[in-house]
N, C-alpha and C positions, 0 to 999 in steps of 0.2 A: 424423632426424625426418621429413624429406619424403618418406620412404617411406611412413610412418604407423609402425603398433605392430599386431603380432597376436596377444600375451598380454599381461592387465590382471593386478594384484595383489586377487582375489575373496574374499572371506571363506568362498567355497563353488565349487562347478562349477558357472559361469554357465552360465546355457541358449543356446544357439545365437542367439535374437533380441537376449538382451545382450552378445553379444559383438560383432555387429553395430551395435549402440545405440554401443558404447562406442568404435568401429572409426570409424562415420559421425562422431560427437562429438570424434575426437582431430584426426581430417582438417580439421572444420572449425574450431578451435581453433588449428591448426600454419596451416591458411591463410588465416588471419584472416578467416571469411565470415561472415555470417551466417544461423545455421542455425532452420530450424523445425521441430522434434522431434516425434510422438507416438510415445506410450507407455504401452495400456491400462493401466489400474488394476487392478492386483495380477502386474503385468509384472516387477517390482521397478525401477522407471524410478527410485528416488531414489540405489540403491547402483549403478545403472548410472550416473548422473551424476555421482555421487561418482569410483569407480573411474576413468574416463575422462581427468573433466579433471583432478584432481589425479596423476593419469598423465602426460598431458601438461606440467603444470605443472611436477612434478619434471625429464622433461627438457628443457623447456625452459633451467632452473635449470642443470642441468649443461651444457647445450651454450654457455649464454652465457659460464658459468667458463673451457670449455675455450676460447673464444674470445677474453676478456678476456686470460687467461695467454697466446695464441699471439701478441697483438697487444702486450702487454707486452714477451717478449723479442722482437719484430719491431723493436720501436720501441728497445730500449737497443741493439742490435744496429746499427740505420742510425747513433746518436748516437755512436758508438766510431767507426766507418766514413766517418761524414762529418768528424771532427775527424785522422784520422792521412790523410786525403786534402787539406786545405785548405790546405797548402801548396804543392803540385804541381799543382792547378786554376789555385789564382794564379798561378805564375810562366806557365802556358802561356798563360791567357786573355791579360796584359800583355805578352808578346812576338806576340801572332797579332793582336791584335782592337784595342789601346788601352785607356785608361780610359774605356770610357764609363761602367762604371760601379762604384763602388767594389767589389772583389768580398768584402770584410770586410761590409759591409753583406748581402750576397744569402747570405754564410754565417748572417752571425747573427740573419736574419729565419726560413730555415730553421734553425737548429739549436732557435729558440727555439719555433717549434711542435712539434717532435719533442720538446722539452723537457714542455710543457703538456700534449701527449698520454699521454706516457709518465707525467708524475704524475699524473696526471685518471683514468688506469689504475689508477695505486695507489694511491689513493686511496679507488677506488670498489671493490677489493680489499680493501682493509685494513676499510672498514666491512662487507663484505660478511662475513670472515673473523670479524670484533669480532661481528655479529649471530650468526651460528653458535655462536662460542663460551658469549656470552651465554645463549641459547636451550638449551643443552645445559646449560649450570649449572643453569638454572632445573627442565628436568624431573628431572636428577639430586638435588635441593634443597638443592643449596648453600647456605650463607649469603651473602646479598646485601646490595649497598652500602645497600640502604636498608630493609634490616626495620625492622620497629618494635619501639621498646622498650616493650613490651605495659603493664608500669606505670603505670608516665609517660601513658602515651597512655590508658588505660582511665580514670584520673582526670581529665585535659583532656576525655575523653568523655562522661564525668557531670557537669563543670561546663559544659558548651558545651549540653548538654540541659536545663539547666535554664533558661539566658539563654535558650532559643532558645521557652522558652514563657512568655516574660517579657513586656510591654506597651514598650515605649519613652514614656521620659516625658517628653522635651523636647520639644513637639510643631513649634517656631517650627524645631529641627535639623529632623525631620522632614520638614516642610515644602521643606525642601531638596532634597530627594531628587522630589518632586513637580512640581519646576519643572522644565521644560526647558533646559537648557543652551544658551550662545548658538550661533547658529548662519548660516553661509556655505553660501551652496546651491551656490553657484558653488565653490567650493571641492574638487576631486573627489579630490584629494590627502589630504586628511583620513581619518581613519580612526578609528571611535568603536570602542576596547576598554575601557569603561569596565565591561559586563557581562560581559566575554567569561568572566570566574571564576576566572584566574591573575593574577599580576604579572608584570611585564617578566622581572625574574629567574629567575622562575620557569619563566618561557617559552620559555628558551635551553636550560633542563634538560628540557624536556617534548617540544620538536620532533624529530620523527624524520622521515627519510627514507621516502619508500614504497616498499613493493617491488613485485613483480610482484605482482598478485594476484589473486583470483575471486569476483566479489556475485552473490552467489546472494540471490534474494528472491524470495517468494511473498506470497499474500491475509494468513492469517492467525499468529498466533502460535504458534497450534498446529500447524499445519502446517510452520513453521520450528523449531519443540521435535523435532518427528516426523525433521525432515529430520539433526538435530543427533545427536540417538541414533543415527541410521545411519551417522555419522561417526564415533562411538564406536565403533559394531562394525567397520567394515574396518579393514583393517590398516595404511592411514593415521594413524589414532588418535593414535600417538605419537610422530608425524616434523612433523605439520601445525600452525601455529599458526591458529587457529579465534576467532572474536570473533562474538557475537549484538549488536546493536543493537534498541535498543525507545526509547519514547517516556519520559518524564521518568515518566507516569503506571504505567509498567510495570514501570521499575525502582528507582524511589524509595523509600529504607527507613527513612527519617525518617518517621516515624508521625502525626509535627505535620505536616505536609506533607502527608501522605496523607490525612487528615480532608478537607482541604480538596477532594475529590470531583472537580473538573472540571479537565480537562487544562488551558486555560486559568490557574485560578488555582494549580495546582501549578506553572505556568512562571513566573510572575509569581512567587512567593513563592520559589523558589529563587532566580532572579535578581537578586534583591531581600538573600537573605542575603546570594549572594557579594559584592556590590556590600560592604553592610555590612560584613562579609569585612578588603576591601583599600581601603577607606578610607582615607586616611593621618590618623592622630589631629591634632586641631587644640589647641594650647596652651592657647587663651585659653578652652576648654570645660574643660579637665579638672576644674575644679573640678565645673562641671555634672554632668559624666560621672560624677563621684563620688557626688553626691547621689542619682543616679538610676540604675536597674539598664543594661546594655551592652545594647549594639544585641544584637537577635537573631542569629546566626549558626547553620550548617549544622554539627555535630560530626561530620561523614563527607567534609568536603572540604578533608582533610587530604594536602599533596601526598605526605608521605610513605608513609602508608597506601595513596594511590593509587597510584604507584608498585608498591607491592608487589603490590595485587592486579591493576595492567598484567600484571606477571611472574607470576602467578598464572593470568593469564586465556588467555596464551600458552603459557604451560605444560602444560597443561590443556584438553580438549576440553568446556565446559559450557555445558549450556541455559541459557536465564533463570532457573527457578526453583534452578538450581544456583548462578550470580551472586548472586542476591538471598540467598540462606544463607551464600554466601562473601564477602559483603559486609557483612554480620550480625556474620559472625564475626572480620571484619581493620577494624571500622568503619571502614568507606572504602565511597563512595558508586560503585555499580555502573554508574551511567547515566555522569559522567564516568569511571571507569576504561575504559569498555569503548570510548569513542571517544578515549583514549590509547595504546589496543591497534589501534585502524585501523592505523597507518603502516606498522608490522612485520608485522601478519598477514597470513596466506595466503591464505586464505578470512574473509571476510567476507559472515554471513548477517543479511537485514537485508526489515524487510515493504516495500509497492511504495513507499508514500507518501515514502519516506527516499530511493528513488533516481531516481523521476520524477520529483517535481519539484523544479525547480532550486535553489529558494532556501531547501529544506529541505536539498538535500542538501551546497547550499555549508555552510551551517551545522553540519551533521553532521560536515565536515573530509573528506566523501567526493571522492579525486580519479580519475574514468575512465580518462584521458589514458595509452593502451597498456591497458589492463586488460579483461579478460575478463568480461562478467554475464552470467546464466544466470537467465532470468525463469520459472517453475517457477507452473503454472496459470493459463499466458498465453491460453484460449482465451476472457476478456472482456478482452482485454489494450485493446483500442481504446475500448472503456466506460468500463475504469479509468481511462485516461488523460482520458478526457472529463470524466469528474466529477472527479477530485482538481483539474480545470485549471477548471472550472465553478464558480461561487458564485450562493446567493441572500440576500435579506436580504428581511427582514418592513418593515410598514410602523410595528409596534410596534416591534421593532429599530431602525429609524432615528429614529422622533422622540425615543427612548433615548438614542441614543448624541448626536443633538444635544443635547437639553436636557445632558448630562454634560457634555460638553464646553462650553457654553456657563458653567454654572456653574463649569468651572476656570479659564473666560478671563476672568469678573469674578470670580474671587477672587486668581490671579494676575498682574491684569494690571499692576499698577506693578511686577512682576518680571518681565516676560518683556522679549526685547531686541526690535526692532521688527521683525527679520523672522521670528520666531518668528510676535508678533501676525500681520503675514500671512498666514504659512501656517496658523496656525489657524482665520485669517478666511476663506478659500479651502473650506478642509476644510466650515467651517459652509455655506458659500452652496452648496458641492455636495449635502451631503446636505439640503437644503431641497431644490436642483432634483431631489434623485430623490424626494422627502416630493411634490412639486408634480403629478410626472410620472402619480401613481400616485393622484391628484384628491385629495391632502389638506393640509392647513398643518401645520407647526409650531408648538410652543408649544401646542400643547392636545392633548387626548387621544385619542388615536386610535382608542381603544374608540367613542366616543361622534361620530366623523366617517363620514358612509354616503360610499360611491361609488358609481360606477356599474359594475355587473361587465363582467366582458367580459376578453378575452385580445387583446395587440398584442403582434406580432413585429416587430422593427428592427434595423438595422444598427447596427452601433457609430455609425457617425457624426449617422444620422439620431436617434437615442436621444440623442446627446450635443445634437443641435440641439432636439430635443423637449425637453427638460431643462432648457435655455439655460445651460449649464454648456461648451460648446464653445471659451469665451475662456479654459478655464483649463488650467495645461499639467499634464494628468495624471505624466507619467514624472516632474516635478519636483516633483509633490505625494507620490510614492511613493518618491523618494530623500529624504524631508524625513522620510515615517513611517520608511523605515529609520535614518536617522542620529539623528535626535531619540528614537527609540522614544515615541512621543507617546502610542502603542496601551496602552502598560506603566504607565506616570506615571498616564494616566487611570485605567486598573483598578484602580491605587493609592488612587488619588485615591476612588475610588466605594465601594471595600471599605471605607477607614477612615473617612470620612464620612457614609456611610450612616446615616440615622437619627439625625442631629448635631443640624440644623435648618438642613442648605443648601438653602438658599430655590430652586425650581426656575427660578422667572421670577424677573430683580432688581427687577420692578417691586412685586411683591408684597413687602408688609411683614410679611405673617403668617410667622414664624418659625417657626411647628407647620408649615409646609406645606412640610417637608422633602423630601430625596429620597426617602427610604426610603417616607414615604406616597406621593410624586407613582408610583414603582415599584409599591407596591400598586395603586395607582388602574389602575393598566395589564392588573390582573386583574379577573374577571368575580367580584363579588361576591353570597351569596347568604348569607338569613337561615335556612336552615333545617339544622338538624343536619346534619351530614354523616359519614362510614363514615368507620374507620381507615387501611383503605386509601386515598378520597380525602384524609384529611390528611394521607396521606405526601406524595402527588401532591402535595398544595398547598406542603409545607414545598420538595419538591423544586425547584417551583415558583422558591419562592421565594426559594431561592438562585439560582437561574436569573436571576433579575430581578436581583438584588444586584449583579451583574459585568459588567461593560462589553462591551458590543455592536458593540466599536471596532475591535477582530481581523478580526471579521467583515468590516466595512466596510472597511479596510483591504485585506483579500484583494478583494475587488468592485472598488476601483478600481484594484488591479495586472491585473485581469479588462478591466478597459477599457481596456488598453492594449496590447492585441491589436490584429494587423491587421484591419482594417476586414472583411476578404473571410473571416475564417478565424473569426468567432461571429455571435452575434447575444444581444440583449437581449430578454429576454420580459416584457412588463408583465401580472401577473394581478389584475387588482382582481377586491374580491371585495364584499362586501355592507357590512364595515367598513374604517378603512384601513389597524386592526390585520392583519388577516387576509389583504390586498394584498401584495403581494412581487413585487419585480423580478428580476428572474433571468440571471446571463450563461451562454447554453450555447457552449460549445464546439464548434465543426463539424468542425476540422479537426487533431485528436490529434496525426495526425505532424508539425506546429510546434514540437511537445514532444519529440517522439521523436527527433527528427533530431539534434537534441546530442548525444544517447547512442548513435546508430549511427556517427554524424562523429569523436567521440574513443575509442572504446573500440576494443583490438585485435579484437576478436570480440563478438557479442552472440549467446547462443544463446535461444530463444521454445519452451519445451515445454509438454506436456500430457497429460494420459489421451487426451484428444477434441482435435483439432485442425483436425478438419475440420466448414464448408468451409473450406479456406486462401485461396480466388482473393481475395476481399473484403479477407482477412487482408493479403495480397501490396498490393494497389492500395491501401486504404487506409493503410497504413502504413507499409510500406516504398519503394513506389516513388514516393509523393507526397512519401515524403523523401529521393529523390536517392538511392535505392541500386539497380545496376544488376544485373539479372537474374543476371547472372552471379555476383555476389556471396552469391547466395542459394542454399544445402545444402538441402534438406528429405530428411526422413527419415522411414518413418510405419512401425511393424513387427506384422508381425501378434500376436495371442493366443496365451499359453504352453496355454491350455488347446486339448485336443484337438478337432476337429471335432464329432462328436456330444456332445459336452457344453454347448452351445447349440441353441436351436431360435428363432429369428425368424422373425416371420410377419405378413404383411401383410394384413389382415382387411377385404373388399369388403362383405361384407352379413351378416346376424344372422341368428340362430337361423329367422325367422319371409317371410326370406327380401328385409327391407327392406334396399335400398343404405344404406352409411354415410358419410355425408360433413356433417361437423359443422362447414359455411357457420355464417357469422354469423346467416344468415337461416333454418336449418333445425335449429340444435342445440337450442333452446329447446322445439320440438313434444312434443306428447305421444307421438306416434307414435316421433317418434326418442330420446326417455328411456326410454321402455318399451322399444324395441329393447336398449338398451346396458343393461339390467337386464338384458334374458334373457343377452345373451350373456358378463354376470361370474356374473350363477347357475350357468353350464354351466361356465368355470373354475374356478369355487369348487369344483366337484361333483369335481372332477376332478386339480387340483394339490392336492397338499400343502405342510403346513407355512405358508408365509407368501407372500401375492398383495399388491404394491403396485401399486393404481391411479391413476396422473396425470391429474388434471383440467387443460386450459387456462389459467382463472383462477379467484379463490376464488368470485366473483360466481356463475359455474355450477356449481361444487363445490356453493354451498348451493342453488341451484335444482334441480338434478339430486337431492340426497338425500331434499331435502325433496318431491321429486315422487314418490320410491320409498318415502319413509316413509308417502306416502297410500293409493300402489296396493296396498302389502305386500309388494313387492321389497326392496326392503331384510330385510324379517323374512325371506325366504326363502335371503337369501345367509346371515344372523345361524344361522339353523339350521346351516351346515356352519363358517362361519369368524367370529370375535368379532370387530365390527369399533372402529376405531379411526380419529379424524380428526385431521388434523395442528390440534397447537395455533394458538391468534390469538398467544400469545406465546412470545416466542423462546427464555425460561428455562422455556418448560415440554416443550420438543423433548427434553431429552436424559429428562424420566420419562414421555414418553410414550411413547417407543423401547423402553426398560427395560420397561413394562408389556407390549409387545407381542412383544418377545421375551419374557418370561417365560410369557406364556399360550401361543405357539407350543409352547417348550420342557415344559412342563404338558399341552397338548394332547398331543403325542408320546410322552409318558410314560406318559399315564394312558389315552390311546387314547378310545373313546367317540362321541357323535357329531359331537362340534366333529373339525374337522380339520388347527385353525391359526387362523390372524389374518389380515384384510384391511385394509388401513392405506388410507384416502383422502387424495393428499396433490394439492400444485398443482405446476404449472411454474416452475420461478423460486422456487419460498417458500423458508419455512426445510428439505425435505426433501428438495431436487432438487441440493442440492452440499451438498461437503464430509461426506456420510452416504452410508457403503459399506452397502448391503443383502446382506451376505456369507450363504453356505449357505443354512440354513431362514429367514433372516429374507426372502429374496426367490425364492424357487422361481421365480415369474410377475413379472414386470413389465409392467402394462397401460397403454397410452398411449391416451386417450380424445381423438381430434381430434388436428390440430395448432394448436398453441398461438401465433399470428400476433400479433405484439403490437398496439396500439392503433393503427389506422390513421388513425383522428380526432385522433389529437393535435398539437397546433400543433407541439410540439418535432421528431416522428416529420417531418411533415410539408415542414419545415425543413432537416432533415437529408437526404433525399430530393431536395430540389431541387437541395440543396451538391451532393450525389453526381452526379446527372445532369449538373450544369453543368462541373464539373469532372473526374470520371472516362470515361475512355474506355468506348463500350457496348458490349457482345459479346454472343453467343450470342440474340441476338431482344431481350433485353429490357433494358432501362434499369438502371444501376447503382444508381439509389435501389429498383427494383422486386427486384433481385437482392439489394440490405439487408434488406429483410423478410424473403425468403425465408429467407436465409442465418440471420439474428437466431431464426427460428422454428426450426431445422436443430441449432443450436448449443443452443438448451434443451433441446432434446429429446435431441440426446446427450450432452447433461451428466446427464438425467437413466435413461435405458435404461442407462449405462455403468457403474451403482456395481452393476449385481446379481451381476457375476463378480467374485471378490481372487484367486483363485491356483489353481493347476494341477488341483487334485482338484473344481473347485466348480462346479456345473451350473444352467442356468435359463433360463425360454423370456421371451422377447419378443413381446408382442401389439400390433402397431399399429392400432387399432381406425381408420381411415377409408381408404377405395380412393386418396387420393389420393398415400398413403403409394407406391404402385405406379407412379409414372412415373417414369422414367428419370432424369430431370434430380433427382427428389427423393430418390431411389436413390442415384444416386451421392455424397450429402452425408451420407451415414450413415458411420462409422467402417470401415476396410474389413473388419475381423475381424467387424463384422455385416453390410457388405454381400452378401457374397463367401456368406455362409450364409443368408441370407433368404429363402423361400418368400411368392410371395403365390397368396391363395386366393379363388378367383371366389365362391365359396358357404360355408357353413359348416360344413355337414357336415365335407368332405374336413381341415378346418382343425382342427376337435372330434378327430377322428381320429387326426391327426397328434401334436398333445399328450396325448391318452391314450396313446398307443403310449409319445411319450417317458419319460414316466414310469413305466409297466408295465415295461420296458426297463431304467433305473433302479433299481428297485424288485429285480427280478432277481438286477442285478448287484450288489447288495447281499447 
């Protein structure tokens, strides 16, 4: 293996750049580094990632066998050899040396490590052996120890569905379940498995060993579905055991469950069954239990069922939407089978939130320790980590979630044990000092409290001192919401009481002035009819309001317990002190990342676009302890041919004005009429389909609406139909659909349209994850570069982190080099979707001069650095893209 490998197993004749991908990927896998991948889009970079490490993985696999076996008969080999020698040691030692010391002892301290080692060998043999054989029954489809007897179980499944949408009628047992358990904070030994979802028993039959293995994770689901069918097709397929992980809301097939809309209370309310679940029944209720219908329970978390679809799911290469039908069909709950299937699997795909953060991913049963991850559209990898590790809360959120809580500590309090009452007393006085911080009180309504607006930036510490919350020990108020789950009880507590008549304040006697009103009060009411759509809004609403705002809070103060130097707190009042929200950002990401590059044998960071890397490098991996040398990059050019692109760097318009779309100069009439003429003369001249990027939406409508005055607009409208990216995000995919169909229509039917013109922004819903493949992007126009918000307090923050702590190069400041880079990184996320594969052609317009320096050249992808023109005038530029396509047209 420390040679590397120079044929992969392909489902086809890889192209020269993948065999390279796969070549650079096994080297840095075999020595342990970690690597930073690019890999254009439509490169095939997912069957190259596949093919590679699971290359790897297999021998890695084998070489440890042939290891463990050599070290096996090594070791019975010395135990033969040391027992027919230990007679003849002794007699010499005690005639040469003396007893100093017994030599029966020095035999059987050695014989008995040779002992340990050689079964600790066969041991980790014989399971290894027992996994293979297993795993072959299963895709051959043996009958296994635990099928279900489909009968039996299909009847338990109709009765368990019908408790499970039954009321509970003894509300004083109930109640039990609401209380907290007593509780020792000092106590670290303790271990709450009261929700964990199995029994003891069951738990010695469900643990498994983990093997070697590979998490692969990306953004979204669909991208991990996309990644999964390409698993299907090589020729892995049927040797690899594979597991998808998703969130409870992604994979849950209990329909009563799924009503319930928000991730949140779909975790509460299963947690809540299993709990129900494994109860142990109490004597002196049965008669009650009798009168009254049985706790709710889950009818799919059945260990036997799960079981079977474990071995099903191992068996088997399938997506989510394949789990959830084969979960359908063995009623057995997909979201527990699938992280019963972690220990044994080989591959494990799984979105970023499950494997960045820590206390998701302990929860998950995800262990790194030797293992291999492969982060797959890591070029906002340092973003992500910032916000999944960020939290905010509203100033509505908090006097929420105090008044709830308030109300369970006087309805519970002659049951809670006294340091329960503490920590709940704790918990109340902090979120009063951050209700205080943010100019408002508690106990009244926060719709109806003004503040004074304005934006503060602070350190964790001085926030804690603003706050007057500094005497209270945070880590031990967050080991009290883990072990008590206090977060869960209360959302219990708010969902069944809601609208009962618990009194929000105890002082008040009016009994109508329950939660569920004091919850309405928290919305903006108004007397005049309203549209169907807003009463969706409002019912949406108002479920929103129904469910405890304590998760939230919760995550905020594990947020504050960050080091002092590595966030900061943002207070935003705003005009109410609903509408105020404090905020923790994140500065410094690799706090988080450094676990996962400290335990893991390899971590590989790929992408379409991955460039620039240097920001990439300093912020994240070298701020977490990883040294130069440890880092592989890789970046390979475009399968597509040279002339099947044309980039161009565009200095000044049609009319002969410079373009450079400053803050201060892209607004003029002068420079919108410029950038008209010069998409008139595109439109006139590309066929099929022209996408243009605007900056932000703010100019997207000030620019259109300027052209719908002069009649630029109506003159592009004469060659290309145009079309603007939707305000919402379910209306992207028929907006696409409309736009490729008129292209496809225009083409057909010929005439004077000559395609579609799509106006989208930087960064929205059009600039990732949406390939502009063939006629749907002939041209991609990039209007300005897209700088993000340099007034913002956060931007601003972040900039100062950087300067103070990164080292400066090249002239200029590492917070000044994050803008740049951040501006660099949109823009090739979004020029990058207009090539997918070998035969597909399309020009690149960067409409401002400043596209043309050197330093901003080189942050471009190099399959379009390497091909880029820029052009002084316009003419020569006009020229160059008619030719391409005449050209085109030709060779057609």
């Amino acid at each position: 293996m420390e040679g590397g490998r120079t044929s992969f197993p392909f489902p086809y004749e890889p192209y020269s750049i993948q065999e390279q991908f796969m070549q650079a990927l096994y080297r840095t896998l075999d020595q342990g580094k970690v690597g930073i991948f690019e890999s254009p889009t439509g490169t095939g970079k997912s069957l190259s990632l596949i093919c590679g490490a699971l290359s790897w993985l297999t021998d890695f696999e084998e070489k440890k066998k042939q290891e463990t076996a050599a070290l096996l008969e090594k070791g019975q080999a010395a135990l033969s050899s040391t027992s027919s020698c230990t007679s003849t040691s002794s007699c010499t030692q005690a005639s040469n040396h003396g007893p100093v010391e017994p030599d029966w002892i020095t035999d059987f301290v050695q014989k008995k490590t040779e002992r340990d080692l050689v079964s600790k060998l066969k041991d980790e043999e014989m399971k290894r052996k027992k996994r293979e054989e297993r795993l072959e029954m299963i895709r051959n489809d043996v009958q296994l120890k635990f099928a279900l007897k489909r009968k039996s179980e299909e009847d338990e499944t109709l009765k368990l569905l019908q408790m499970s949408r039954e009321q509970t009628a003894d509300e004083v047992k109930e109640d039990e379940k609401l209380v907290v358990a007593e509780y020792e904070s000092d106590d670290e030994t303790k271990s709450n498995n009261r929700f964990h979802g199995f029994d003891d028993d069951e738990d010695e039959e469900l643990v498994e060993e983990h093997v070697t293995k590979i998490y692969f994770c990306s953004r979204t689901h669909s991208q991990l579905a996309q990644f999964v069918r390409e698993v299907q097709k090589s020729t892995f397929s049927k040797d690899v055991s594979v597991v998808s992980l998703g969130s409870r809301q992604n994979l849950c097939i209990n329909e009563e469950v799924q009503r319930l809309g928000s991730i949140q209370r779909i975790n509460d309310r299963c947690l809540e069954m299993q709990k129900n679940k494994h109860e142990k029944a109490d004597p002196e209720d049965e008669a009650k239990r009798k009168r009254g219908p049985a706790k709710a329970v889950c009818p799919f978390h059945k260990v036997s069922a799960q079981l079977q679809m474990r071995d099903d799911i191992l068996g088997r290469v399938q997506d989510i939407e394949q789990l959830l039908k084969r979960g359908r069909d063995l009623h057995s709950c997909p979201y527990y089978a699938t992280r019963l299937s972690v220990p044994p699997a080989q591959l494990v795909v799984l979105p970023y939130q499950l494997l960045l953060h820590e206390a998701t991913r302990r929860a998950a049963g995800l262990q790194l320790k030797g293992q291999v991850v492969i982060i797959d559209e890591a070029h906002n990898l340092s973003d992500t980590l910032s916000c999944i590790h960020s939290s905010e809360l509203t100033g509505a959120q908090l006097c929420r979630a105090h008044s709830q809580l308030s109300q369970y500590l006087d309805r519970y309090r002659s049951r809670l044990k006294a340091k329960n009452l503490m920590y709940i007393k704790q918990i109340l006085f902090v979120i009063e000092g951050l209700v205080k911080a943010l100019g408002g009180k508690v106990g009244q309504n926060p719709q109806t409290q003004s503040t004074q607006a304005g934006t503060e930036m602070l350190t964790i510490n001085n926030f804690l001192f603003k706050a007057k919350i500094d005497n209270i020990n945070l880590f031990k108020l967050q080991r009290y919401f883990e072990k008590s789950m206090i977060s869960r009880k209360l959302g219990s507590f708010v969902e069944k009481y809601a609208g009962t008549g618990v009194s929000v304040h105890p002082q008040n006697p009016n009994k109508e002035n329950g939660l569920n009103r004091y919850l309405q009060s928290l919305q903006s009411h108004h007397s005049q009819p309203v549209s169907s759509s807003e009463q969706q809004g409002a019912s949406e609403s108002d479920k929103a309001m129904s469910t405890s705002p304590m998760m939230q809070v919760e995550g905020f103060f594990m947020s504050l317990t960050n080091s002092n130097t590595d966030g900061r707190v943002v207070l935003h009042r705003r005009a109410s002190l609903s509408e105020s929200s404090v905020k923790f950002l994140l500065l410094n990401p690799a706090v988080h990342f450094a676990q996962v590059l400290k335990e893991c044998r390899a971590v590989v960071i790929t992408g379409g676009t991955m460039q620039p890397v240097s920001d990439f490098k300093q912020e994240l991996l070298f701020s977490a302890g990883v040294d130069e040398g440890r880092i592989a990059e890789f970046s390979c050019g475009h399968v597509i041919p040279p002339e099947n692109i044309l980039p161009i760097v565009l200095c000044s318009g049609p009319s002969g004005q410079e373009l450079e779309f400053t803050f201060q100069s892209r607004e003029t009439p002068r420079m919108m009429d410029e950038t008209g003429r010069v998409l008139s003369n595109i439109c006139n001249v590309v066929p099929d389909g022209v996408v243009c990027f605007f900056p932000s939406y703010e100019y997207s409508r000030k620019i259109i609406s300027h052209w719908e005055t002069t009649g630029a607009l109506s003159r592009m409208a004469n060659k290309k139909k145009i079309f603007q990216e939707p305000k919402k995000a379910n209306q992207v995919e028929q907006v696409l659909g409309e736009f490729s169909r008129c292209i496809q229509r225009c083409a057909h039917d010929g005439g004077s349209l000559t395609g579609a013109l799509l106006f989208s922004v930087v960064g929205g819903k059009m600039s990732e994850g949406i390939n502009f493949s063939d006629d749907l992007g002939r041209c991609v126009v990039m209007v300005g570069m897209p700088y993000p918000n340099i007034k913002s307090p956060e931007l601003q923050e972040k900039m100062a982190y950087l300067d103070k702590h990164l080292p400066h190069s090249g002239g200029r400041s590492p917070g000044q080099a994050h803008i740049e880079n951040l501006c660099m990184k949109a823009v090739n996320q979004s020029i990058g979707k207009a090539i997918r594969h070998r035969g597909d052609y399309s020009t690149i317009v960067l409409c401002d001069r400043r596209y043309s320096r050197p330093a901003t050249l080189s942050k471009l992808p190099s399959w379009i650095k390497e091909r880029t023109s820029t052009y002084a005038s316009f003419g020569p530029a006009f020229a160059a893209l008619r030719k391409f396509f005449l050209d085109k047209k030709q060779q057609q």
